[in-house]
C-alpha positions as CSV (number, residue, x, y, z in Angstrom):
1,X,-7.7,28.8,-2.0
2,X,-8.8,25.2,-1.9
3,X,-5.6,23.6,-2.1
4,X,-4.7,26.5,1.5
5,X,-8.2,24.9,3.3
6,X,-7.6,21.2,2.5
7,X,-3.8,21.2,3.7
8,X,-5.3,23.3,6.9
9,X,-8.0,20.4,7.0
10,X,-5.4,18.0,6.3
11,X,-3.1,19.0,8.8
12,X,-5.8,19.8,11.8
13,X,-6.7,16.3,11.0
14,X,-3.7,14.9,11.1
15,X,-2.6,16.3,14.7
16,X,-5.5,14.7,16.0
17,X,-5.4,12.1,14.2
18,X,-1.5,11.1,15.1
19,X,-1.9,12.2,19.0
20,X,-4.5,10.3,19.8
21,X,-4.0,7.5,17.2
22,X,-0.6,6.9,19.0
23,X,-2.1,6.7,22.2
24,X,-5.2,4.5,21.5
25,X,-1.7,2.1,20.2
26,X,-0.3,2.2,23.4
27,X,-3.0,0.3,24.8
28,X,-1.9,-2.9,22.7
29,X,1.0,-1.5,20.6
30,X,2.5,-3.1,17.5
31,X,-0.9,-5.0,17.4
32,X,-1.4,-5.5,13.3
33,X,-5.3,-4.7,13.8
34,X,-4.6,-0.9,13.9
35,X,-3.1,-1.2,10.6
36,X,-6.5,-1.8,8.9
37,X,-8.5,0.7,11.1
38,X,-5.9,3.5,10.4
39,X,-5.8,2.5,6.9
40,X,-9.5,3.1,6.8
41,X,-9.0,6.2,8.5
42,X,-6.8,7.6,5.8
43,X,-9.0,6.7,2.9
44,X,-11.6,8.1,4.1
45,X,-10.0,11.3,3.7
46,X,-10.0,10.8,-0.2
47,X,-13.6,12.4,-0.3
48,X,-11.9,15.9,1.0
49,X,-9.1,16.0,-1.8
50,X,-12.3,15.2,-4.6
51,X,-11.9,11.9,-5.1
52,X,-14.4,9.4,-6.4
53,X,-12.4,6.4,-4.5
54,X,-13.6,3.2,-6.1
55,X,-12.3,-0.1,-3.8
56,X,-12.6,-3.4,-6.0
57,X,-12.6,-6.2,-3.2
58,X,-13.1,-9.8,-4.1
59,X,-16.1,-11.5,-1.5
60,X,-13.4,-13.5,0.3
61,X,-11.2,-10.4,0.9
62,X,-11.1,-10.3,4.9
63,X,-11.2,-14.2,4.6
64,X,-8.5,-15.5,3.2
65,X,-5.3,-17.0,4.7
66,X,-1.9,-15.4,5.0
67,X,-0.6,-13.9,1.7
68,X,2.2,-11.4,0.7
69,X,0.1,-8.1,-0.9
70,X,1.7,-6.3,-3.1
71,X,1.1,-2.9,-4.5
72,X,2.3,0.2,-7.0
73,X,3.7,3.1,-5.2
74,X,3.4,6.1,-6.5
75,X,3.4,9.4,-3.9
76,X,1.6,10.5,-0.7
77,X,-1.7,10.0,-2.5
78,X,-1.1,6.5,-1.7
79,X,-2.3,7.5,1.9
80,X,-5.7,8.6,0.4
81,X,-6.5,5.9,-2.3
82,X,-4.4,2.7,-1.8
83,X,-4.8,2.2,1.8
84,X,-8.5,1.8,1.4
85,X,-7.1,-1.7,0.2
86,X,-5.6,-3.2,3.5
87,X,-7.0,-6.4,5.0
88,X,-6.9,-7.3,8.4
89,X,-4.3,-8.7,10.1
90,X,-1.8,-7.3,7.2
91,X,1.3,-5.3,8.4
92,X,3.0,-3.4,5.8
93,X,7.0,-3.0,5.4
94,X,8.1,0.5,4.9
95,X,11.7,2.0,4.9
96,X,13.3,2.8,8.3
97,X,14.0,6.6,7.8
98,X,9.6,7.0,8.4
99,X,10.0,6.7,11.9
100,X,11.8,9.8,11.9
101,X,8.6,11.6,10.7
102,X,7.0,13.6,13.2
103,X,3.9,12.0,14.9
104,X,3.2,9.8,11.5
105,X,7.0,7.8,12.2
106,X,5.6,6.9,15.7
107,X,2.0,5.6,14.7
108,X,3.6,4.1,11.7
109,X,5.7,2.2,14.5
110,X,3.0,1.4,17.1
111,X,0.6,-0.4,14.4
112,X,2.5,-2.8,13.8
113,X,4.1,-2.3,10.7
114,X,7.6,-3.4,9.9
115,X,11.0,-1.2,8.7
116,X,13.7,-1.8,6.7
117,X,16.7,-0.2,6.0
118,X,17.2,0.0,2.5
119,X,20.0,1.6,2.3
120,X,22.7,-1.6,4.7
121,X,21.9,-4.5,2.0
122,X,22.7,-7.5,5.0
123,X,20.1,-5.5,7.3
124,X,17.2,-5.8,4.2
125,X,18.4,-9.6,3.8
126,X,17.5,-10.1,7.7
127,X,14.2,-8.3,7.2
128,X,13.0,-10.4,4.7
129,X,14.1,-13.1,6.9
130,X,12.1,-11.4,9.7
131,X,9.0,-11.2,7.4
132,X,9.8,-14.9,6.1
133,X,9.7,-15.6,10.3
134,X,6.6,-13.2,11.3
135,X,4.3,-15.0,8.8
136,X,4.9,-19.0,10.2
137,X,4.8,-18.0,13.2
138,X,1.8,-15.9,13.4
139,X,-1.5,-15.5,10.8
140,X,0.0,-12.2,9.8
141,X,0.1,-11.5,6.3
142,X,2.6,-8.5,5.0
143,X,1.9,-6.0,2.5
144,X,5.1,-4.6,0.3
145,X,5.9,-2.5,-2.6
146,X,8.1,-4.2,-4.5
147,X,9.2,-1.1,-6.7
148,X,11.4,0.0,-4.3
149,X,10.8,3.9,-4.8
150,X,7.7,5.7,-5.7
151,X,7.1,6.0,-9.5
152,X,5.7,9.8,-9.4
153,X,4.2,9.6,-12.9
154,X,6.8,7.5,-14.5
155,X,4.4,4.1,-14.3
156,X,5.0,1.1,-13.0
157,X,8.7,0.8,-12.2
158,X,11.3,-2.3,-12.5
159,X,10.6,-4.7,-8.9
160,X,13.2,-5.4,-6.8
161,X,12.9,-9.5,-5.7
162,X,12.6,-8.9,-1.9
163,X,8.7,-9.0,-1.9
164,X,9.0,-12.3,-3.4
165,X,11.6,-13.9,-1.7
166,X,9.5,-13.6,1.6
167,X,6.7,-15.2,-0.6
168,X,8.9,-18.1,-1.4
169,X,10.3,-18.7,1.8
170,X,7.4,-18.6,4.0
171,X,5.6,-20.6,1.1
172,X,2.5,-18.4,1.0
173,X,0.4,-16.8,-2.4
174,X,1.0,-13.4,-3.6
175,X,-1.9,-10.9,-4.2
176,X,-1.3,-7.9,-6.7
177,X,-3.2,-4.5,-6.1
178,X,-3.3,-1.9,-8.1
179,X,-4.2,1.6,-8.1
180,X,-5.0,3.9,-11.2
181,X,-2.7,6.6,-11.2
182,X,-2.6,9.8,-9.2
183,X,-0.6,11.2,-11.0
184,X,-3.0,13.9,-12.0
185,X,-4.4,14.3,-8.5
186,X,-4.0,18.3,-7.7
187,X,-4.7,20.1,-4.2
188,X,-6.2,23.1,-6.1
189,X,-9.0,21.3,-7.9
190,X,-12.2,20.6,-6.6
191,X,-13.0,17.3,-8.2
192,X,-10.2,15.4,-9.3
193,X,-12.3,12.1,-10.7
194,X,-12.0,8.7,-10.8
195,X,-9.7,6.5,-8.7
196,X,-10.0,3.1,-8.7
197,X,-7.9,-0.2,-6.1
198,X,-8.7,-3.1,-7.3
199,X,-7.1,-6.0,-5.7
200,X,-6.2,-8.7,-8.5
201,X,-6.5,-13.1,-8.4
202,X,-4.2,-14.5,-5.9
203,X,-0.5,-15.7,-7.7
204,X,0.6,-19.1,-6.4
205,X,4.5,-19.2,-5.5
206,X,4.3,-23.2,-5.7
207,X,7.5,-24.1,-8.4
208,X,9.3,-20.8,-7.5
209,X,12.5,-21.1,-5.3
210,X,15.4,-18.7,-5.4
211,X,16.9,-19.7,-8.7
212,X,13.7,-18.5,-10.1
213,X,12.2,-15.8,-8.2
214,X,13.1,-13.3,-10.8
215,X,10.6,-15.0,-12.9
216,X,8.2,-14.7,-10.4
217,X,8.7,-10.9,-10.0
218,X,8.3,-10.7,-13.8
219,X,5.2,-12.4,-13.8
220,X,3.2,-10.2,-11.1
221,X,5.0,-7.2,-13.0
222,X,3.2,-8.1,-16.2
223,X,-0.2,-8.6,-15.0
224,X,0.2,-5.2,-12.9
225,X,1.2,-3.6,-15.5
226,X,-1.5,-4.7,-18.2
227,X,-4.3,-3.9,-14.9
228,X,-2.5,0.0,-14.4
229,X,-3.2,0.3,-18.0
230,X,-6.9,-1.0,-18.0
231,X,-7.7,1.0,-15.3
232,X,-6.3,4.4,-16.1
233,X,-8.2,3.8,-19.7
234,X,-11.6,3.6,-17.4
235,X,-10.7,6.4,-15.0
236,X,-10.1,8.6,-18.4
237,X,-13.3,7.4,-19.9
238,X,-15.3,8.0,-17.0
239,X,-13.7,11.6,-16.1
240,X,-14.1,12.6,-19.9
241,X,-17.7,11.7,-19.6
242,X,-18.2,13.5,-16.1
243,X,-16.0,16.7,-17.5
244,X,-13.3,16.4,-15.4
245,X,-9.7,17.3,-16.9
């Protein structure tokens, strides 16, 4: 029964939500600023699906110059927990088949955010380029998942180098964030705990070219790996003590 009234919440939501959303866009469309208010918008729903949403933010968060953000992917709670984490002026890249999604698909489109085909290798090259050329020429920054895929439970998966090519050619830092995992997240359950985004210290690309970006995804791989795992022990500590299985 409470899984049936939050997908009817959800949904009710979510037709207002895309209908007027995409029309507010079409005042200024593909401006990046409605990719921070509709990321807020989405995380706010987190409180409906009973989740404690926990947002670690350093001071300087909204401050900072143009960077490539970075983030585990792991299903559609990523909607509901992750997005709480987007800065402004940050477009993310997603593949091209979302704008086929009804309603979502179009105000994925007309805030801004970019689309690659993942599946016509020269047309992901000339994306990258595209982000490589969006970043010098604005003070955009661009938010990626460099796994590729979601991980659905399986942890943090292999990273493919695209996120960090853009890095290295538009010579900007990269910031890692991490969510626990949702794994464990269920529709039916009235208070599914502890979930905490924590956005990590910045990684400097200085050093890095081509030969070497490899190394570089390795690196950010490592240190987002050992933060999944801190946080996840937490998240268990604190649902264990709060009862929640």
């Amino acid at each position: 029964m409470i899984a049936l009234l939050r997908v009817l919440a959800v949904t009710v939501w979510a037709i207002v939500m895309f209908v007027f959303g995409c029309g507010y866009c079409l005042l200024s469309p593909r401006n990046p600023k409605h990719v921070f208010r509709f990321g807020r918008y989405f995380a706010s729903l987190s409180r409906l699906f009973g989740i404690k949403l926990e947002l670690r933010l350093p001071e300087d968060a909204y401050t900072r110059g143009q960077h490539i953000y970075i983030a585990n992917h792991q299903s559609n709670w990523d909607m509901f927990t992750v997005s709480a984490a987007v800065t402004p002026n940050v477009v993310t890249v997603g593949k091209k088949s979302l704008a086929w999604l009804p309603l979502f698909g179009q105000l994925y489109w007309l805030t801004g955010n970019i689309l690659i085909d993942r599946a016509n290798r020269s047309k992901a090259v000339g994306t990258i380029d595209q982000v490589v050329d969006s970043i010098k020429k604005s003070n955009l920054s661009v938010w990626m998942f460099p796994e590729g895929t979601r991980s659905r439970g399986r942890g943090l998966l292999p990273f493919k180098t695209g996120a960090f090519h853009a890095a290295i050619g538009a010579e900007v830092p990269i910031i890692p964030i991490v969510c626990s995992s949702t794994d464990g997240l269920k529709l039916n359950r009235w208070n599914n705990g502890h979930v905490i985004v924590e956005m990590m210290p910045v990684v400097a690309t200085q050093g890095y070219s081509k030969q070497n970006v490899r190394e570089l995804a390795n690196l950010c791989h490592q240190q987002m790996k050992d933060k999944l795992a801190e946080l996840d022990a937490e998240v268990a500590k604190r649902n264990q003590a709060e009862g929640v299985k």
